[in-house]
Each structure stands twice: as structure tokens, then as C-alpha cells.
N, C-alpha and C positions, 0 to 999 in steps of 0.2 A: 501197188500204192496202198496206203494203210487206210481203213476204211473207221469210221466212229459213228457212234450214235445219230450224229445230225444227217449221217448221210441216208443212212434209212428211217429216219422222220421221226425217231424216237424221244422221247422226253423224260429225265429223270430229274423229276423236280419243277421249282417253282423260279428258283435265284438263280442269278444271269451266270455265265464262266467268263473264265479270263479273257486275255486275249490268246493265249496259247491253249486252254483248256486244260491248262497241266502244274503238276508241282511246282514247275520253274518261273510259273506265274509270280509265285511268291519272289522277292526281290533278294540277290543272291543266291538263293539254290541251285546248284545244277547236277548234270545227271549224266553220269556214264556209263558204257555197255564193252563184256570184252565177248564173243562169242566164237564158239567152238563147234562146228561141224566138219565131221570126219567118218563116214559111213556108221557107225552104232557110238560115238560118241556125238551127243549132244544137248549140249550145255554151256554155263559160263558163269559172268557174273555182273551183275548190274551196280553201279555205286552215287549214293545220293551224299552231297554234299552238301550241308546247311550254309555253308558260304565261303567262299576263295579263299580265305585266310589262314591261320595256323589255328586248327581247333582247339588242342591242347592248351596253347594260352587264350584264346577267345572261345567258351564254352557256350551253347547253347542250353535253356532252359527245357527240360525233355520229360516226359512221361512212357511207360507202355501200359498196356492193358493181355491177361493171355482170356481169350473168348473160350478157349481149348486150349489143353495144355500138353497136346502129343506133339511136341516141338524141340526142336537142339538148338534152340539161340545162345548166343554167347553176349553178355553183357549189360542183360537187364535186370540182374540181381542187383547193378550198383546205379544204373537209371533211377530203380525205385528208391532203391536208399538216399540217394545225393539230390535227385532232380534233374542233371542235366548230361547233355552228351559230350564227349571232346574227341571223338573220332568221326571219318566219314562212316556213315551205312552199307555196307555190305552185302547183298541178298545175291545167293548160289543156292548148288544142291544140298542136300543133305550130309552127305559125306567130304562135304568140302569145308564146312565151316570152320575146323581147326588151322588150316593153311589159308583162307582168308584170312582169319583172324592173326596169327602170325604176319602175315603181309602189311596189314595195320600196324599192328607194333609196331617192326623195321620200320615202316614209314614215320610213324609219331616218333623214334628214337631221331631219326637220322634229322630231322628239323627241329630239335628239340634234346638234345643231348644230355641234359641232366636228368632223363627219365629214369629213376631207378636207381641215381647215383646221388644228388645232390633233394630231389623233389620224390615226388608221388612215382609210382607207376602208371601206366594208362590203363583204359578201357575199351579195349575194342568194344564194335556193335558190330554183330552178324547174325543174319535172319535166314530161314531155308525154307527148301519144299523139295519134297523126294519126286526127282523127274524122272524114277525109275523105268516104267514103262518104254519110254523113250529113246533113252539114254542109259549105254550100257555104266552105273554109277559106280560099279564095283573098281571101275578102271582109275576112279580118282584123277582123274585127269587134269583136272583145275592145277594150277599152280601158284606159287607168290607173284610169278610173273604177270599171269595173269588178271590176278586180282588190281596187281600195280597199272595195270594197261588200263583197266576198268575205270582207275582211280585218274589217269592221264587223260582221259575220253571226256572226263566230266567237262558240260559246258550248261553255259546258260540258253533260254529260247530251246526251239524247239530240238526233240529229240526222237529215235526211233520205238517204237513199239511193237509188242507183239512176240514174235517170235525174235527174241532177238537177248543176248546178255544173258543172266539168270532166266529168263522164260523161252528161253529156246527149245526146253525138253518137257514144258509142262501142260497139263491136262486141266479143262475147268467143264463141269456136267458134262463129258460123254464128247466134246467137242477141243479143238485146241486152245491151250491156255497163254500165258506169258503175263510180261508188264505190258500195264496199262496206266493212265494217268487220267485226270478232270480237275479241275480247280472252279473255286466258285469265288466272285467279288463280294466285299462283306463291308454294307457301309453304315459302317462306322467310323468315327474321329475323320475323317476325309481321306476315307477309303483303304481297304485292304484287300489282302484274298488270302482264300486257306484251300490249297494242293493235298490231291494224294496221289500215291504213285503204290500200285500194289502188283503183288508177286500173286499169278492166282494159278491155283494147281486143287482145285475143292470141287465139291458137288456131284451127287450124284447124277447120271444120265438119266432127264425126263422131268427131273427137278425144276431145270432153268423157269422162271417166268419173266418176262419182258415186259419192260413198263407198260405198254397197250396189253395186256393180259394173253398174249399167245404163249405157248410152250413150245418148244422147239424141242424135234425128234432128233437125236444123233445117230437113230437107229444101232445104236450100241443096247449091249443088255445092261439094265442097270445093275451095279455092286453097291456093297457098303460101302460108305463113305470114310476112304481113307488117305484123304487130300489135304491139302494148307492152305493160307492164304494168310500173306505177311501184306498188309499195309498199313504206309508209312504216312502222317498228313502231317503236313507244313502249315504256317499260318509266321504273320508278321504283326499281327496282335500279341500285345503285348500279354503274357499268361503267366500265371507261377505252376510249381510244378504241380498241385493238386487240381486248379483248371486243365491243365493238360489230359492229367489222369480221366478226368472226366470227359475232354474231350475225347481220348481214344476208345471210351468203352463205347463211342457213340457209332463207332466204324460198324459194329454190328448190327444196328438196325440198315443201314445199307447194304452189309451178307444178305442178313433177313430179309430184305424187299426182293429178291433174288429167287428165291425158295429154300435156300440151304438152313438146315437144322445144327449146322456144325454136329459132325457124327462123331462119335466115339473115338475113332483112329484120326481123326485129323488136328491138325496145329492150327489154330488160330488166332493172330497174333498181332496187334498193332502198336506202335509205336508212335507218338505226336511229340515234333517238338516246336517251339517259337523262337524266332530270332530278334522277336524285340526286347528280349533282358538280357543282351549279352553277360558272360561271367568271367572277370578276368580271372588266369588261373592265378596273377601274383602280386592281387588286389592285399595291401596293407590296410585298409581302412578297419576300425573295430566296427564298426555299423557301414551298410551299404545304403542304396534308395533302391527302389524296387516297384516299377511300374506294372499294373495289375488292369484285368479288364472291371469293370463295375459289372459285378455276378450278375446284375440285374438286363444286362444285354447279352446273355453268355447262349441265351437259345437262339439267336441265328447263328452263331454257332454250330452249333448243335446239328442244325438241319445243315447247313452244309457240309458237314462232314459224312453225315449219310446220304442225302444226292452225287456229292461228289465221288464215296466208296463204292455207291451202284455204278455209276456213271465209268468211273476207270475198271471195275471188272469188263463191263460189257466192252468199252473201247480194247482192253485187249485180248478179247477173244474175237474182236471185227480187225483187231489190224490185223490177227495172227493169219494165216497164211495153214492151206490143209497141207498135212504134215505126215512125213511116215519117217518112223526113227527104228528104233532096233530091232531086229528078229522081223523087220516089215510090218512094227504095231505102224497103227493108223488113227491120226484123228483129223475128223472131217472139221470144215470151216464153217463156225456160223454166219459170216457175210456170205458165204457162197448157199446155206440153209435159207437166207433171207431172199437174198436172188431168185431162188426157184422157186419163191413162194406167188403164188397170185396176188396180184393187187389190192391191197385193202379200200374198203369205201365206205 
């Protein structure tokens, strides 16, 4: 059973969570998982949805930020340029992102037929983390099929975490990693909430620090820091695409309450987008309207995005599950680290 922060008494932050405590809190997102174990293969791929629709023609308003920039994503060259997203999200290994990203395509093609013939091309969006250690990656294993199952899994309400999808094969400080998700409620206009759901594979062993200020031993030796961490934050306030931007540099001061330095070899990388300015892709209008949050309420924001990005690391390294993947590597659980800890008082 997958375990989270409130189960070991833990607190990050001040502002309340969803009902779900998860990205899918946000209204329309949903979240799917295809995963892959096969004795030294293991991996997969996780796919976040901004909403059931045809992205392509209803675009969402998107920003990313890179914290690090040792990363192979595909598609935020044209996030930054344009503002907004029109495929689902994608997060796998590192050597899969090309055949994700192809699986998007076909799918945006096949619902959407004038892609490339009569209209624009698409943009996929694909995020990684080298689940190396784990998961023998050389084997490529991911498929279009795959990624399309990912894309088939997506629902609304709750979902699994942990080792599961894209975090099957990943590592976070010395301990096992995966998705994890938190969402926090944000009131304003009569109420919201802003999700994140991240891909964690970072930090060095010894590193970790726990909101109640323990450090947790994975008894591993510690290495340089040569890990990722892609996350993704939702929100249903309404944002243009420079609030966005600004929201997602804020993912890092939640890495940072963590203990991680974002080291040299790692990818750090988040992505924010909103679903209250929809974008039609085949709006005729010479002027649009374009609802915006008043800058001047933009820091609860802010703070949610960093309790909720501590908050979904930790949730998926408690739901993850101890783990032994290729060659017999091993990583231990930190819910099962907590367990054996003596009582706090």
C-alpha cells in the first residue's frame, strides 16, 4: 500500500492539499502509467494530461524552467517561444524519449489530420531521468506501444505512485525513487488548486533532509550528484505564459528544502502549465481576451508550488516500494527507513 507524508506525521508547509493530494486535484488533468518489469528491464512511462480533450485544437497556456540543464527533453524550445502546450506530457528514461516522442506525433496526427498538411506541425513534450542503475537502458525497451498505453491509462482521481510508469527504475538520495504527486488548495476567486506530479531520480545519499529536520541513512556511499528531477505543476488559475515561467522556477525552492544542490551531472527541469486560458488552435479572432491572475496575489502561489514539489518528492519515495533491479543493484525504502526509526517525542 503506498505510503505519504501524513502517514509518518510529516508536514511540508503551511496550506491545506486537495482532496486527492495530487495533480489530478486540478480539474481535468489526468494521469497515466505503462510499466515495465522483466528481470533487468525496468522502466516505462508515465503521461500527464492537462485535459480529455483534443490538445492540439484546445492548447493549454505552459511555461518550463531548466534549474540544470543536463537533460534530453524534447519540446521546450517551442513552450518558451509560444507559451503553451498541445500535446499530452510524457516522462520515461532517458533513451526513450525519441519513441515517446514519435508516439505523440502518430497520436496528435491520427486525431487531428491536417497536421503538417493543411496546418502547423505538433510539439510533442517529453521529459526524462536516466533509470540507469536499475534498468538495463541500453535495451531500449520502451515502445510507441507503450507510450500509447501510458496515454490510454490516463484518468482523473486517484492514481498509483512510486514505483510505477516512468519511476519504476529511478533513484532519489541513496534511497528508491519514482512519481510522486501533492497538490495544495489556493484560495482565491472561490477556490483552486495547483498539482504537481514529478519524476524524481536526484540527490545525493545523506543529503535528504525531512521536514522535522532528520536525515535519513540509505547506508549507501554517497556519489556525485548525477540525477534528474522533472516536475510538472498544474494549476486552474488562470496565468499567462510569463506567470507560468515564474511559477516554475519556484519548483526549486522545494528541491532546495530537500537538501539537493542540483549537482553538476543532473537535469533539472520543470514545466507549469494552466488550464484557465484555454488556446484555440483555429481561433480567427485578430485580438483575443486573456484572463490573468492580479500579480499582486501571485505569492500563494509561489509557496504552493514549493510545499507541494517537497511534498510529491517525498510522497514518491514513501510510496516506492525497496527495490532491486539490474545486476542485483539495490535500493532501500525510505518508509521502510522510517519504520525502524524509534519514536519521535
Amino acid at each position: 500500500m503506498a505510503r505519504t507524508v501524513a502517514d509518518f506525521g510529516l508536514t511540508c508547509g503551511i496550506l491545506p492539499a486537495g482532496t486527492q493530494n495530487a495533480i489530478t486535484d486540478v480539474p481535468g488533468v489526468r494521469v497515466g502509467h505503462c510499466t515495465l518489469r522483466d528481470g533487468d528491464i525496468n522502466t516505462g512511462v508515465t503521461a500527464i494530461l492537462p485535459h480529455g480533450g483534443n490538445l492540439f485544437r484546445t492548447k493549454v497556456m505552459a511555461a518550463s524552467h531548466v534549474i540544470n540543464g543536463f537533460g534530453k527533453t524534447v519540446g521546450l524550445m517551442q513552450v518558451k517561444e509560444l507559451g503553451t502546450i498541445e500535446t499530452p506530457i510524457l516522462l520515461t528514461n532517458t533513451l526513450s524519449v525519441g519513441t515517446c516522442a514519435t508516439a505523440l506525433i502518430r497520436d496528435a496526427i491520427r486525431q487531428n489530420p491536417d497536421i503538417g498538411r493543411t496546418t502547423g506541425t505538433v510539439n510533442p513534450v517529453v521529459g526524462e531521468c536516466n533509470d540507469g542503475p536499475l534498468n538495463d537502458i541500453q535495451a531500449m525497451a520502451i515502445s510507441e506501444q507503450h507510450a500509447l498505453a501510458a496515454l490510454a491509462d490516463a484518468r482523473e482521481g486517484a492514481f498509483e505512485q512510486g514505483n510505477v510508469g516512468a519511476g519504476t527504475g529511478m533513484s532519489c538520495f541513496g534511497f528508491k525513487g519514482g512519481v510522486g504527486s501533492a497538490s495544495r488548495k489556493i484560495a482565491l476567486a472561490g477556490g483552486h488548486h495547483l498539482g504537481v506530479l514529478v519524476l524524481s531520480n536526484f540527490g545525493r545519499a545523506g543529503d535528504l533532509v525531512l521536514p522535522d529536520g532528520r536525515r535519513p541513512d540509505p547506508r549507501r556511499q554517497a556519489e556525485a550528484e548525477r540525477g534528474s528531477i522533472i516536475v510538472v505543476l498544474a494549476t486552474d488559475v488562470p496565468l499567462e505564459h510569463r506567470q507560468l515561467e515564474r511559477l516554475a522556477r519556484r519548483a526549486g525552492a522545494g528541491i532546495a528544502r530537500l537538501g539537493s544542490f542540483w549537482g553538476n551531472g543532473s537535469g533539472d527541469i520543470a514545466i507549469a502549465f494552466s488550464t484557465g486560458n484555454p488556446v484555440d488552435h483555429d481561433e480567427n479572432r485578430d485580438l483575443v481576451p486573456l484572463l490573468a491572475l492580479n500579480e499582486a496575489r501571485v505569492d500563494i502561489l509561489f509557496r504552493a508550488a514549493a510545499e507541494a514539489t517537497q511534498e510529491a518528492v517525498l510522497n514518491s519515495m514513501l510510496s516506492a516500494e525497496a527495490f532491486t533491479g539490474r545486476a542485483g543493484t539495490h535500493r532501500a525504502s525510505l518508509a521502510d527507513w522510517l519504520c525502524d526509526q524509534p519514536e519521535r517525542r
